[in-house]
N, C-alpha and C positions, 0 to 999 in steps of 0.2 A: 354606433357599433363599428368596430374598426374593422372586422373582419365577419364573416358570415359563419360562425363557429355555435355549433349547438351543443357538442358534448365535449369535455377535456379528460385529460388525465394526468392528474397532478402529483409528483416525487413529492409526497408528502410526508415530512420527520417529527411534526409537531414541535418543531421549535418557529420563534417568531416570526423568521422569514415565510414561511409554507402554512403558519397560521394567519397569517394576513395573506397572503395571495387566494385562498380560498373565498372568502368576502369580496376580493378585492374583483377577483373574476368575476364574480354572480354579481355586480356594480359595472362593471364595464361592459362585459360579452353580453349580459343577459344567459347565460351559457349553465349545463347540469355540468357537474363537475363529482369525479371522482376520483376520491383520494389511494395512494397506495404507496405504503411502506413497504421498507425491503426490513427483515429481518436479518441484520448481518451481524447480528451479536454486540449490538448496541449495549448488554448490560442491563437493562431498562423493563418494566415490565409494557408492554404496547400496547395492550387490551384498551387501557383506559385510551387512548390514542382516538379509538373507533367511535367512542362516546363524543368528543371534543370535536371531531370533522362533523361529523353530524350537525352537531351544534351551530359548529361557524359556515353550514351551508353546503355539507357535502352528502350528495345524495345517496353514495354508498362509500365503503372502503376498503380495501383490499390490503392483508396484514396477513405477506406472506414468511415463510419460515425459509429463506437461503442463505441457511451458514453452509450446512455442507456444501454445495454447489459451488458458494463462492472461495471457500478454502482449499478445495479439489481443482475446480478449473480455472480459477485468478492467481490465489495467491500461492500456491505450489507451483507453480508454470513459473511466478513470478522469483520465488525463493529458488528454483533449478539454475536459472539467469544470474544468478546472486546479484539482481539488478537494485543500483543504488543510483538517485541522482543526484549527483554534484559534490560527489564521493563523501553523503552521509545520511540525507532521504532516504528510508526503506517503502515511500512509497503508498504509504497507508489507505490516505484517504484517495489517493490516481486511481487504485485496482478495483476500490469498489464500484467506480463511477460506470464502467460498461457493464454492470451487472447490472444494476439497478435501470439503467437506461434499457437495456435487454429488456427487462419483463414487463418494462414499462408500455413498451413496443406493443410486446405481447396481447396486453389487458388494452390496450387500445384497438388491438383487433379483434378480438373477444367482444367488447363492448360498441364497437364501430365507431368509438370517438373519433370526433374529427381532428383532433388536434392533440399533444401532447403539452405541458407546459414540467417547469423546473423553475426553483427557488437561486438559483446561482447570479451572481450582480456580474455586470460589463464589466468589471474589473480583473477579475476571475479567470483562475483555470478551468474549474466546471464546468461553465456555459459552454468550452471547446468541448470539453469529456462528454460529455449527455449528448450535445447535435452534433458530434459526428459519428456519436454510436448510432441515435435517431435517421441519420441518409444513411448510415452504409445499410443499416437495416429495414429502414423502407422510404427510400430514393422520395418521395412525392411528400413527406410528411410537414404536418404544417404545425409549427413551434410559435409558442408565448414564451417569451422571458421578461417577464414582468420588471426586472429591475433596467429593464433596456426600454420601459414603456412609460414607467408612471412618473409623478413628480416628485416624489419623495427621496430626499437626497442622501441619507441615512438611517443606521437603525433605532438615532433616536427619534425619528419620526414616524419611526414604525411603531415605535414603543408607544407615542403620542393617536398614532393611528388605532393599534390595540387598544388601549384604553376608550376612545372616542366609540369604539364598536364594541365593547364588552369580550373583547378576545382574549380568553386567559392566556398568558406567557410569563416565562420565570425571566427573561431579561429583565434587566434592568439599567437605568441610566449611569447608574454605579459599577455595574457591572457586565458590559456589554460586548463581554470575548464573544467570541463565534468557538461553539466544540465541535466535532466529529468525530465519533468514535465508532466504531465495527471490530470485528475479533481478532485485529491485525494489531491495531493502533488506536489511538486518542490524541487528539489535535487542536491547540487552544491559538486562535488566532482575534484580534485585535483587541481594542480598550487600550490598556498600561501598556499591552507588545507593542504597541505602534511608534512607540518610542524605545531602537535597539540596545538604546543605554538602561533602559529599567528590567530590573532582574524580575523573573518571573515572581509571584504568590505562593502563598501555601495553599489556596484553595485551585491550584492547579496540577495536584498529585491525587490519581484517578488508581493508576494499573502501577507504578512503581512507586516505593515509597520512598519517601527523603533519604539519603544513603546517612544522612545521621541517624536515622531509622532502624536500619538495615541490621541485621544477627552479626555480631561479632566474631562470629563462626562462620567457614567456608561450609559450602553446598557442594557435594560432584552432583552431577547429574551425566547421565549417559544417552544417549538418542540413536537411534540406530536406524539406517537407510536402505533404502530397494531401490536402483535403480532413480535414483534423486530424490525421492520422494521420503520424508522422515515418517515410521510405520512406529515406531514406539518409544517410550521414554523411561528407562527402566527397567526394560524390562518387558514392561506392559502394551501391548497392544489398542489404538486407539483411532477413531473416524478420523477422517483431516479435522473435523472441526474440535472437537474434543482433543486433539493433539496440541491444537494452538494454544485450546483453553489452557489445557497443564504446564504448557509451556510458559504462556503468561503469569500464572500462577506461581511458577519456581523461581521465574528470572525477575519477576516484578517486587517478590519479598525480599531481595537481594538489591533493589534500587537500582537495577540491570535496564538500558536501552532509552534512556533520557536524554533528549538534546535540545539545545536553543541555537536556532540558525538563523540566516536569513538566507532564501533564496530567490530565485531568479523565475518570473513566471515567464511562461509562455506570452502572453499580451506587452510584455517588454518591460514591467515594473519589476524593483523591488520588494519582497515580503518577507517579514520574518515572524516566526511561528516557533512553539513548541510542543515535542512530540515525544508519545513517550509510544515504544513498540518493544515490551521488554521479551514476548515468546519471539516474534519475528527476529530480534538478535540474538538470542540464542541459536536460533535453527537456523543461525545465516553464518553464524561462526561453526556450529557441527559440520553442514552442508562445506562450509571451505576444508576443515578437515580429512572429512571423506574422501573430499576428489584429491588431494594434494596425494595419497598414495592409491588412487584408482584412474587417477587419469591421467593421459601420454604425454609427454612433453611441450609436445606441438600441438595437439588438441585442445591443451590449457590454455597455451597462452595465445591460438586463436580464439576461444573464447574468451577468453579476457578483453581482447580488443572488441569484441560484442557488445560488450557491456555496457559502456555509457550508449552508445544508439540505442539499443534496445531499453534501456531508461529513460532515457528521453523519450520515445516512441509511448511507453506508458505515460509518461508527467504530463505530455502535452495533448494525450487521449485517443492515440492510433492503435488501441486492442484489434478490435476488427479491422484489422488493413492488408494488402498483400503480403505487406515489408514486415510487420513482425509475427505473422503467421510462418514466413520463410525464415526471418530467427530463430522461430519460436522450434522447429523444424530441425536446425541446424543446433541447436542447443540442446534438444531434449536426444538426437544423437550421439552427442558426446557426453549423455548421462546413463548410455547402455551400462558402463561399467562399474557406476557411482553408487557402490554398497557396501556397508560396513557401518563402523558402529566411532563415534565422536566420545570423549567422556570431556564433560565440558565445568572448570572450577565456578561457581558463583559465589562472587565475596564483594561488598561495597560497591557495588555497581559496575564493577569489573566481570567482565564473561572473558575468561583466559581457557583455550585449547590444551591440555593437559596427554589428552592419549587419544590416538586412533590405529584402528584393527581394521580387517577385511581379508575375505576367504578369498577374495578376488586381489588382492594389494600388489602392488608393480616395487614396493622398496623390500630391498635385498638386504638383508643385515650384510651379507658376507661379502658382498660388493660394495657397502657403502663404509664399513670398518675401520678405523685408524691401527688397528691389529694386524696381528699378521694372517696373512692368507693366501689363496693358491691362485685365486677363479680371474686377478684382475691383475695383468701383467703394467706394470707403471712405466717403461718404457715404452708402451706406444705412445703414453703423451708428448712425448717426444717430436715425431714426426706431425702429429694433430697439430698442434701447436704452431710448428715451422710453416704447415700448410698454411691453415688461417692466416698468419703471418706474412703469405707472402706479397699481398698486394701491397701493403703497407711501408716492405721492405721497398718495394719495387717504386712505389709512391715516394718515398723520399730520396733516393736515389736521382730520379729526374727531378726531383725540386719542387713537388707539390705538397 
């Protein structure tokens, strides 16, 4: 026994990785091990989940219900930010990961486990997300990451391993992407991706459909905001969580918020992945609408230099930190006046900005006019102009 560990508590998703760690624990610790899924709008129905830990060893499980929570205080916090990284990541799978770590926390103190464990490989940005949510939230905790432990070098020897223990998993050696999906996004990473030259599958259209799919017919949709946060669509009033739902729902039928990237992890490799977030783009192109006539000149586009740090700060798993709780701070400031209403076109996988309102709105029709008018004398650009001007004069002058 490697470590003096009697109870765990394992991020358990019932997919292969977290199906084998189960076994794998009660084989190496000797250890009670209790499983607990986050309910983040995986799609999926989880019940059956409770049966299957049981099964492969787990003495109890915990199969909790945090869509609202996590759509209220991750991914709205995060959608205010209009945080994207690496100007096309919305982020998906980074926002869940201190939630889940959060409760994880939680139920280890609940239950007085000694240890927490997580299914995330050395390779990974996970393994940063989950332990540094695990210290900031309780400093002494002692962590298992299994793929940083045992000898199995891949998932097809995990496949080889489930099989050898009777662990039911839908992977397969054919087919052996890695998904994650929650009420944000859906996330297809390795197998065929791992080569950036081969074009994704059809059996990896989950939440948008193939834009040959897609109604030949344009969608408006309308979203309307309080203070950053989108409160309806429609018309209609709805939870954050049920917001997202509908959102996915309208932008997803239109083959809206699809992309194939590669990006850049935190641990220093390259990965490329595909992600589909079709309500989070929607509500990310409203969200820029809105502000564009509710927020100050200067206030914008100091936010806007926010933006890549405070996505980074998410990708590389600093939720609980000083630094983006002072973003987060400095952000949610400059959403005092962020209300009104976006009407947003959906047609072939396009989300195009069409109209925004607000009873709050800083654009002037009569000042901003190519017509004629009283309020905005054209002659002081004049002197504006000459000012700014004049270091530039004054620079060429002496020869710089």
């Amino acid at each position: 026994m490697k470590q003096n560990i009697k109870k765990v508590v394992v991020a358990y998703s019932g997919g292969l990785d977290t199906s084998v760690i189960i076994t794998w624990l009660k084989e190496t610790y000797g250890c009670e091990v209790i499983a607990f899924t986050a309910d983040i709008g995986q799609g999926e129905e989880l019940e059956p989940l409770r049966d299957k830990a049981i099964k492969t060893g787990a003495s109890k499980i915990y199969i909790d219900d945090l869509r609202e929570e996590f759509v209220r205080d991750f991914v709205f916090p995060l959608l205010r930010a209009n945080a994207v990284y690496e100007g096309r990541y919305l982020l998906g799978t980074s926002i869940a990961r201190p939630l889940i770590a959060k409760r994880q926390i939680e139920i280890a103190g609940k239950e007085g486990a000694d240890a927490v464990c997580h299914g995330a490989t050395g390779k990974g940005n996970d393994q940063v997300r989950f332990e540094l949510t695990y210290f900031a939230l309780k400093p002494d905790v002692k962590i298992i990451a299994p793929w940083r432990e045992w000898t199995m070098k891949g998932r097809e020897e995990l496949i080889d391993y489930a099989a050898r223990h009777k662990i039911p998993v839908t992977a397969t050696k054919s087919k052996p992407f890695s998904t994650d999906r929650n009420l944000l996004h859906i996330s297809y990473e390795g197998g065929v991706l791992e080569d950036p030259w081969n074009e994704s599958t059809g059996d990896m259209y989950t939440l948008a459909v193939p834009v040959e799919q897609a109604p030949d017919r344009a969608e408006y949709v309308e979203v309307e905001y309080e203070t950053g946060n989108p409160v309806a669509i429609n018309g209609r009033k709805f939870s954050p969580a049920a917001l997202l739902a509908e959102a996915n729902r309208l932008a997803g039928a239109h083959g809206v918020g699809r992309i194939d990237l590669v990006e850049n992890r935190y641990v220093g490799m390259k990965s490329r992945g595909v992600y589909e977030t079709p309500g989070g783009t929607l509500l990310h192109a409203a969200h820029r609408a809105v502000e564009s006539i509710t927020m100050d000149r200067e206030v914008l586009h100091l936010r806007e230099s926010l933006i890549p740090k405070y996505a980074e700060l998410v990708y590389y798993g600093y939720w609980f930190t000083p630094e983006r709780s002072m973003l987060q701070a400095a952000i949610d400031e400059a959403q005092r006046n962020v209300t009104g209403t976006a009407r947003i076109r959906l047609y072939k996988g396009n989300c195009d900005t069409v109209g925004r309102r607000s009873p709050v709105s800083l654009y002037r029709p009569d000042l901003a006019t190519f017509e004629s008018e009283t309020v905005y004398d054209q002659k002081d650009a004049e002197g504006f102009i000459r000012l700014n001007a004049l270091r530039l004069r004054v620079g060429t002058k002496t020869g710089r």
